[in-house]
C-alpha positions in Angstrom: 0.0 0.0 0.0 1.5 2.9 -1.5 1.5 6.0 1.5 0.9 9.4 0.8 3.7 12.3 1.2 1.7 13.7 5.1 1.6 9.9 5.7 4.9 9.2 5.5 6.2 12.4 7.4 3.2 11.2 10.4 5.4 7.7 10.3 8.7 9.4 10.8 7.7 11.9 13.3 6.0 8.7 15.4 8.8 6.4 15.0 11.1 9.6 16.3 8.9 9.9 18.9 8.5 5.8 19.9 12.3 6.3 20.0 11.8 8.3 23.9 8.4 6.6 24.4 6.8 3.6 24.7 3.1 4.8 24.2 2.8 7.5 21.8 -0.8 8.9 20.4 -0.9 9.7 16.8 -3.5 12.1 15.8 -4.8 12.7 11.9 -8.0 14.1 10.8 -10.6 11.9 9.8 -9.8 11.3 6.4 -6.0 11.3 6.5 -6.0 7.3 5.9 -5.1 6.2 9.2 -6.4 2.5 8.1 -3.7 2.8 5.8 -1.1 3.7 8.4 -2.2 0.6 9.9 -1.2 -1.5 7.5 1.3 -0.5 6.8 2.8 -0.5 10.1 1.5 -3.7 11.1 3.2 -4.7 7.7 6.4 -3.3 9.1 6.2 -4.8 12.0 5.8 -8.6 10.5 8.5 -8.0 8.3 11.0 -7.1 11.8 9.6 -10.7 12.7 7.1 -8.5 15.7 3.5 -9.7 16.5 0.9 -6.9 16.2 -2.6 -6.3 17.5 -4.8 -3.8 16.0 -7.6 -3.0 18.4 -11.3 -1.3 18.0 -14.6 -1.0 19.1 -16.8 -1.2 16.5 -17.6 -4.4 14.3 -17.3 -1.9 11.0 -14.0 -0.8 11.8 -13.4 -4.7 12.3 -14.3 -5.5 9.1 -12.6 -2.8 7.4 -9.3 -3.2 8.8 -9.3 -7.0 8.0 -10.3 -6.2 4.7 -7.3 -3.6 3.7 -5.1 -5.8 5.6 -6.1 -8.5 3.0 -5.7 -6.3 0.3 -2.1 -6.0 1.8 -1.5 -9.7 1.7 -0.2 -9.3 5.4 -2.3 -12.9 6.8 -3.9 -12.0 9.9 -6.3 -13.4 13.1 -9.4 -11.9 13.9 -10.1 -11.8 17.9 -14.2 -11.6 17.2 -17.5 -13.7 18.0 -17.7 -16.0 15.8 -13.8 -16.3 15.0 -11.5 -19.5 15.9 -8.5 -18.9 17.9 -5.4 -18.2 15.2 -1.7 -17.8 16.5 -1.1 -15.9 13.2 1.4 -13.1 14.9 -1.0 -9.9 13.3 -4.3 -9.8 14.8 -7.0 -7.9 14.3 -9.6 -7.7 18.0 -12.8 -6.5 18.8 -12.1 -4.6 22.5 -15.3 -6.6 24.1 -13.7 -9.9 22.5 -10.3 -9.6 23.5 -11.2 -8.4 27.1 -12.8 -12.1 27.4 -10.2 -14.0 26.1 -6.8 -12.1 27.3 -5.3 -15.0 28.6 -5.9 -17.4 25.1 -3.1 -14.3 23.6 0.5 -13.9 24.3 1.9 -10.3 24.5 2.4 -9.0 21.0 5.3 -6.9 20.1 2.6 -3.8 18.9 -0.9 -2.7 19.8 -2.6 -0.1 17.6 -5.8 1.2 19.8 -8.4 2.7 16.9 -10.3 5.9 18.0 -7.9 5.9 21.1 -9.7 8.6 22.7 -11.8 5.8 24.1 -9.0 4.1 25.3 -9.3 5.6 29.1 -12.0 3.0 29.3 -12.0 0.1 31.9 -12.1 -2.6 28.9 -8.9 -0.9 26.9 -7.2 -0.3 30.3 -7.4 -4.3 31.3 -5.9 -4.9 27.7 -2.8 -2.6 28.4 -3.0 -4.1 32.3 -2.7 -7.2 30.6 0.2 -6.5 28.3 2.5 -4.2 30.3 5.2 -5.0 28.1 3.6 -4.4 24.6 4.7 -0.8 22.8 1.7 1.2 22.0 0.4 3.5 19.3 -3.1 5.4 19.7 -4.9 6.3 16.7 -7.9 9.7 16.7 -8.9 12.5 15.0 -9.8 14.3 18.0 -7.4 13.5 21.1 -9.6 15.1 23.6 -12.1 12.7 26.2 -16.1 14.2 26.1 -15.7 13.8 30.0 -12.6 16.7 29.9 -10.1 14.1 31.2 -6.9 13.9 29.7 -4.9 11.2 27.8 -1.5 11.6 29.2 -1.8 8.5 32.1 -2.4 6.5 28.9 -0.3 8.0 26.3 3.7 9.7 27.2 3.9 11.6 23.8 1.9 13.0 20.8 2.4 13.2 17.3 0.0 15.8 15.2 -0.8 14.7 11.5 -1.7 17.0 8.8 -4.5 19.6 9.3 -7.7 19.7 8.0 -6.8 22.5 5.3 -3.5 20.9 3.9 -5.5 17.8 3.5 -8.3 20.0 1.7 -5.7 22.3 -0.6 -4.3 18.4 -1.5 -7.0 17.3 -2.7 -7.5 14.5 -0.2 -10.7 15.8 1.1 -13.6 18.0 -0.3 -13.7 21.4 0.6 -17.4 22.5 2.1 -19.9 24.8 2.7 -21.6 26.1 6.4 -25.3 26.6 6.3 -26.8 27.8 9.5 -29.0 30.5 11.2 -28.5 33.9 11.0 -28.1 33.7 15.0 -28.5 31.5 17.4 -32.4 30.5 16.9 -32.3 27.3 20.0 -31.9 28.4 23.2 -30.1 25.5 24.9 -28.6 27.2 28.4 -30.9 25.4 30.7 -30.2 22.0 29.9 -27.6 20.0 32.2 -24.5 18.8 31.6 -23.9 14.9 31.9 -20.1 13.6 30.9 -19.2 16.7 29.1 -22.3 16.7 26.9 -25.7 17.8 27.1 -28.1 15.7 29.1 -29.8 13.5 25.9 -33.4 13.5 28.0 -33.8 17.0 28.1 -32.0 17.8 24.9 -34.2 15.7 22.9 -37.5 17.4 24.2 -35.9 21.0 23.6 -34.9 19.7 20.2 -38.0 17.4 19.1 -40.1 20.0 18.3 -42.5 20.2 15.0 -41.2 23.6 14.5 -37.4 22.5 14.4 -37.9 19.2 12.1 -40.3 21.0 9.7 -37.0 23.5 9.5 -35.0 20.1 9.1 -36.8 19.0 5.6 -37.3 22.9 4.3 -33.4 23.6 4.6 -32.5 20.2 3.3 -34.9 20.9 0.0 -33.6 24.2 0.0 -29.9 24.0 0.1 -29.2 20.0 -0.7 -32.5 18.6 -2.5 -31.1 15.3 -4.0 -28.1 14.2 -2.0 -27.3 12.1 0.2 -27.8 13.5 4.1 -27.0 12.1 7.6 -28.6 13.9 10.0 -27.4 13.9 13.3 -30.1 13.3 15.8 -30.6 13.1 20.0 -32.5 9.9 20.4 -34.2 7.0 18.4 -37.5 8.9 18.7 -35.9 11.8 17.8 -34.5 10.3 14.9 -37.8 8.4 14.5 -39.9 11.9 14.1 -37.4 13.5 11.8 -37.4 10.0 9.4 -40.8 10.5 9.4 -41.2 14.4 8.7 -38.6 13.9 5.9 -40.5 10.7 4.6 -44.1 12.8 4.3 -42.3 15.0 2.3 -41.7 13.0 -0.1 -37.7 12.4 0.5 -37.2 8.1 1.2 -35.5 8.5 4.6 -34.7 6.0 7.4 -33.3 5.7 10.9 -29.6 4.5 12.3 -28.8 3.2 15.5 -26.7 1.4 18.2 -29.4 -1.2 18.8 -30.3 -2.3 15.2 -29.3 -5.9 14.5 -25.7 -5.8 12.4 -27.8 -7.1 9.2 -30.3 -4.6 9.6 -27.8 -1.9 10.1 -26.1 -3.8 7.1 -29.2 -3.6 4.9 -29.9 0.4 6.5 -26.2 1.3 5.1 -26.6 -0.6 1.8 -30.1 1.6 0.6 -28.5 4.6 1.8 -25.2 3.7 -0.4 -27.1 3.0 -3.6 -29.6 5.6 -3.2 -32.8 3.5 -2.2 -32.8 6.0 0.8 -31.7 9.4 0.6 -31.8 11.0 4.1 -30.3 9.0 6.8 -31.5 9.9 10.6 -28.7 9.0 13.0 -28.0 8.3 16.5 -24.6 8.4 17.5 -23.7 5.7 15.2 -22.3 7.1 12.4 -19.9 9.9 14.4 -17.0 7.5 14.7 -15.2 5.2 12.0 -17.9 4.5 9.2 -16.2 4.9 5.6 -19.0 6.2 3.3 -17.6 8.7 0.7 -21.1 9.4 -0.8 -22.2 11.4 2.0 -23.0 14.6 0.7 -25.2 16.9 3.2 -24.0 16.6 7.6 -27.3 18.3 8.7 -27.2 19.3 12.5 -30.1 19.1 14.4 -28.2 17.6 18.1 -26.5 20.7 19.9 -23.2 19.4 21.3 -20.8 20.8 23.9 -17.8 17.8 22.3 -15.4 19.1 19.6 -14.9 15.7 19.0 -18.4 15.0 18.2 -18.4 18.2 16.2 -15.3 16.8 13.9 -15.9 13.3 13.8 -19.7 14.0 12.6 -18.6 16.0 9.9 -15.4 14.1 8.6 -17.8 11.6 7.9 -18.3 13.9 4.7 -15.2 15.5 4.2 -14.0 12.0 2.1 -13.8 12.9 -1.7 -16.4 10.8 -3.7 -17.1 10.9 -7.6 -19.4 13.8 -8.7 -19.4 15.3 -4.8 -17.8 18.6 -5.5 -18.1 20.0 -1.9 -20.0 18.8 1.4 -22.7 20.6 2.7 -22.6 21.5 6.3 -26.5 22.2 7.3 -26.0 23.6 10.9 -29.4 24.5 12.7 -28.6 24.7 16.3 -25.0 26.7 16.0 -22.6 24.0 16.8 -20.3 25.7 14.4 -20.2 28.7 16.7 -19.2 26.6 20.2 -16.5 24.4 18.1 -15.1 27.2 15.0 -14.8 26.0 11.4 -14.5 22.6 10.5 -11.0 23.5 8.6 -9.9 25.9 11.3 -6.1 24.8 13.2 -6.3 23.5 16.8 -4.0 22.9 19.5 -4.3 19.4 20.3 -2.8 18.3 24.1 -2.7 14.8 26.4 -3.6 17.4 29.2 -7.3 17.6 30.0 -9.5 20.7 30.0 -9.1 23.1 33.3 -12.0 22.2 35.0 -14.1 25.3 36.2 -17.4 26.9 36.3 -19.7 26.7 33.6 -20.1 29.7 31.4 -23.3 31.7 31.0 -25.4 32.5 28.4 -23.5 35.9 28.2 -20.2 34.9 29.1 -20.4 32.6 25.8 -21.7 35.4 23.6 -19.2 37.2 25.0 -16.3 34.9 24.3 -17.7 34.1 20.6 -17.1 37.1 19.5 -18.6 36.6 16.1 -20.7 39.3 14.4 -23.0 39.2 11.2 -23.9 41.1 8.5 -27.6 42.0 7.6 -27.5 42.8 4.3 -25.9 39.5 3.3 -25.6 37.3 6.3 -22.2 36.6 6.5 -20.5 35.6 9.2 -16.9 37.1 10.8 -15.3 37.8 13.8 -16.2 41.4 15.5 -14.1 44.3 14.5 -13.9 45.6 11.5 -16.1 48.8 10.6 -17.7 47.1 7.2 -18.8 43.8 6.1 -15.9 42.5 5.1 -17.9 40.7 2.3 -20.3 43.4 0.9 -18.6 46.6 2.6 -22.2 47.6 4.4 -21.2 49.9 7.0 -21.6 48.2 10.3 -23.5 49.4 13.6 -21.4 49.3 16.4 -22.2 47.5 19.9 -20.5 47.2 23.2 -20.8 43.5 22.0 -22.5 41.4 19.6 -26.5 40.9 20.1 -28.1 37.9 18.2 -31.9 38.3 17.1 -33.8 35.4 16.6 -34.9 34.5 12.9 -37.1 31.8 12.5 -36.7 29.3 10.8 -34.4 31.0 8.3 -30.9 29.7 7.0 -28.5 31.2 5.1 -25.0 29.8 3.7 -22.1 31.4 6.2 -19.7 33.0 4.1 -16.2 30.7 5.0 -13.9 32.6 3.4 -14.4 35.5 5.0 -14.3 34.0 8.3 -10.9 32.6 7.6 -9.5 35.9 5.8 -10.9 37.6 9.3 -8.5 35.4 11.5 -5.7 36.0 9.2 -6.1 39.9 9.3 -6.2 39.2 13.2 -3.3 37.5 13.6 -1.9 39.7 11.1 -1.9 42.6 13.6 -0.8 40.5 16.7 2.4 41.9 16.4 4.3 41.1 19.8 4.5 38.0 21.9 2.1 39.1 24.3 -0.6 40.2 21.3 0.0 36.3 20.0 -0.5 34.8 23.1 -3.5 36.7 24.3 -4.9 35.7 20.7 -4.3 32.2 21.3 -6.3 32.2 24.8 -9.1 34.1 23.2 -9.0 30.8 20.5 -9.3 28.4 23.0 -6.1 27.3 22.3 -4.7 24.1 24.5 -1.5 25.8 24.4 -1.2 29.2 23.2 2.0 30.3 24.9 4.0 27.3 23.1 1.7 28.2 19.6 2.3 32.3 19.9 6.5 31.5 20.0 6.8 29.2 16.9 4.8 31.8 14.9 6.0 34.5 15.8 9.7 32.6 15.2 8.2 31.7 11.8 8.0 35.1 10.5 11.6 35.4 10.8 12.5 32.5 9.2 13.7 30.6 12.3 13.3 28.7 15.7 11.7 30.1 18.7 14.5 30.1 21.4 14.0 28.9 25.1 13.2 32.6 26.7 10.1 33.4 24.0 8.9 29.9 25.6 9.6 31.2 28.6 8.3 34.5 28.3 5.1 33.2 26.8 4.1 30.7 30.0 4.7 33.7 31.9 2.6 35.8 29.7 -0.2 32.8 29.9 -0.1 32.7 33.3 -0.7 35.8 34.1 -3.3 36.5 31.7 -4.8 33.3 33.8 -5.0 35.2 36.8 
């Protein structure tokens, strides 16, 4: 299997880094081919005369793995109901399998972990119990736990992959386009938080509302009439009542989830591939590690508080397909605004997320800092005097207020979101104007992030004391 020039430059950065460490996390946008990294270093690995053990969660990802490692000729076990026990030194495991049968396998040499942000549960954790002296590579998009936790008791080191724009400007994925409300039309503050998410009981009843699914089949024939959509749902009945509003319109729609039997998922999967079924209503199912190129439309109607959520939901359309030009993102409940752009860089960390209070209603609107123009809707950060689209001559508040449209969407204009951040950065100047942007980004580590750039302008390396200086600067803009 032939890797690509990122993939190769991923492989030497983690093999530098497996050098120091003896569990490193690899992260790569959805999209990047990490199924092909697998292969190939499971392929590596055989030929050194290494077992391996490629681990996941999901019986898709089972079946696709096996399958490319096939296509690789690398001969391989599968650890899965159903499978007989095979010494074969590559293997190939269902977690919930393995964790059953640990003592039936000897201690390979290598253990990939799929979606490894999942791997600080108790069933990966008796698997690296188990085999304390295996070396081991985590694979994500998103290294980041919905609970806020971090990865670094699991993982000493990690390697970033290419970001979601190189792989975009490569041609690797499709380029897309953000359709949401003018503002923020679902009012979602009062619902509790439960494992760094929203509460999925009281989500669904503010979500599951005539008004909001009605909006869900008017966009879709609006803005995507035709192509394939997942939509991204709160619960089966949730699901259930959009499959149904979509249906009654007139557009062949059916519903996805965890508890389906694997043939009917099968069968689900097959009619929405060929086109039997157009819209797709899904539960959770499809955020992680199915491969199915044809998807055309992501429409939103779950709010989320988990970036990884966010990115994995939409990767699922990112991957290039013939005649799919671009991806439509059809965002109705703003998760665009809580999470930034799908394409925008991030500042990925083992550490967790600073626990403190929640933020307000205000404080978030506050912190957002995006502002919109009502002659032509677009979207950009606040500051600038005119539209930076249509040049209408902006009014000027103390901060941005959002008035509620109903029903409305309008395509968010991308571009000018992304030139924005670049005049922005642009005019942090100094070390302290770099760091204070990173913090207002959200940034996992903006002192660290403000030195290399501002080295980069000069053509060279940031030294020790602008690493320094920046902590310093980060800490006490933390106070």
């Amino acid at each position: 299997m032939q890797l690509r020039g990122y993939q190769l430059e991923l492989i030497a950065k983690t093999r530098e880094a497996m050098r120091q460490h003896n569990n490193v996390l690899m992260q790569a946008p959805t999209g990047a081919g990490k199924t092909a990294l697998t292969v190939h270093m499971m392929a590596t690995a055989a030929a050194r005369g290494k077992s391996s053990m490629f681990i996941v969660h999901q019986s898709e990802l089972l079946s696709q793995t096996s399958r490319a490692l096939w296509e690789g000729r690398l001969e391989h076990g599968m650890i899965a109901p159903g499978k007989r026990l095979s010494k074969l030194p590559a293997q190939v495991a269902s977690v919930q399998t393995l964790v059953r049968r640990l003592e039936r396998y000897a201690c390979p040499d290598l253990i990939i972990i799929d979606e490894a942000h999942r791997a600080a549960a108790s069933t990966y954790r008796k698997v690296l119990d188990a085999y304390p002296d295996a070396r081991v590579i985590g694979l994500t998009a998103t290294p980041q736990r919905t609970d806020g936790k971090g990865l670094d008791d699991l993982f000493e080191s990690i390697v970033e992959g290419p970001s979601v724009r190189r792989l975009i400007d490569g041609g690797y994925l499709c380029d897309y386009d953000l359709v949401a409300p003018p503002i923020a039309g679902l009012d979602v503050s009062d619902v509790k938080t439960k494992m760094g998410d929203y509460d999925k009981k009281e989500l669904s009843e503010a979500v599951d509302k005539p008004t909001i699914t009605g909006d869900a089949v008017r966009a879709y024939k609006q803005h995507a009439l035709g192509k394939r959509c997942v939509v991204m749902c709160v619960s089966i009945d949730h699901a259930t009542h959009v499959a149904a509003q979509y249906t009654a319109s007139g557009v062949p729609a059916g519903v996805i989830e965890g508890k389906m039997t694997a043939s009917a998922r099968g069968k689900m999967l097959d009619d929405f591939k060929t086109g039997i079924i157009k819209v797709l209503c899904n539960v959770q199912l499809l955020v992680e590690g199915v491969d199915i190129p044809s998807i055309e439309v992501v429409q939103w109607l779950r709010p989320t508080q988990s970036l990884i959520v966010w990115m994995q939901g939409n990767g699922r359309g990112l991957r290039p397909s013939p005649g799919k030009p671009r991806l439509t993102i059809i965002d109705h409940v703003q998760n665009w605004t809580r999470h930034g752009l799908v394409d925008e860089d991030r500042e990925w960390s083992l550490k967790g997320r600073e626990k403190g209070k929640r933020k307000s209603k205000d404080e978030d609107e506050e912190n957002l800092s995006i502002q919109q123009c009502m002659s032509c809707y677009h979207v950009f950060k606040t500051g600038p005097d005119h539209c930076p689209s249509c040049g209408e001559v902006l009014p000027r508040k103390g901060r941005p207020e959002l008035e509620v449209v109903d029903g409305e969407l309008e395509k968010i204009d991308v571009e000018a979101i992304r030139r924005e951040r670049k005049r922005e950065q642009g005019q942090a100047r100094t070390l302290r104007d770099l760091v204070e942007l990173g913090v207002r980004r959200g940034m996992n580590k903006p002192g660290p992030w403000a030195a290399i750039t501002l080295a980069a302008r000069q053509s060279r390396k940031p030294t020790p004391k602008e690493f320094s200086e920046a902590k310093r600067i980060v800490a006490e803009i933390s106070q």
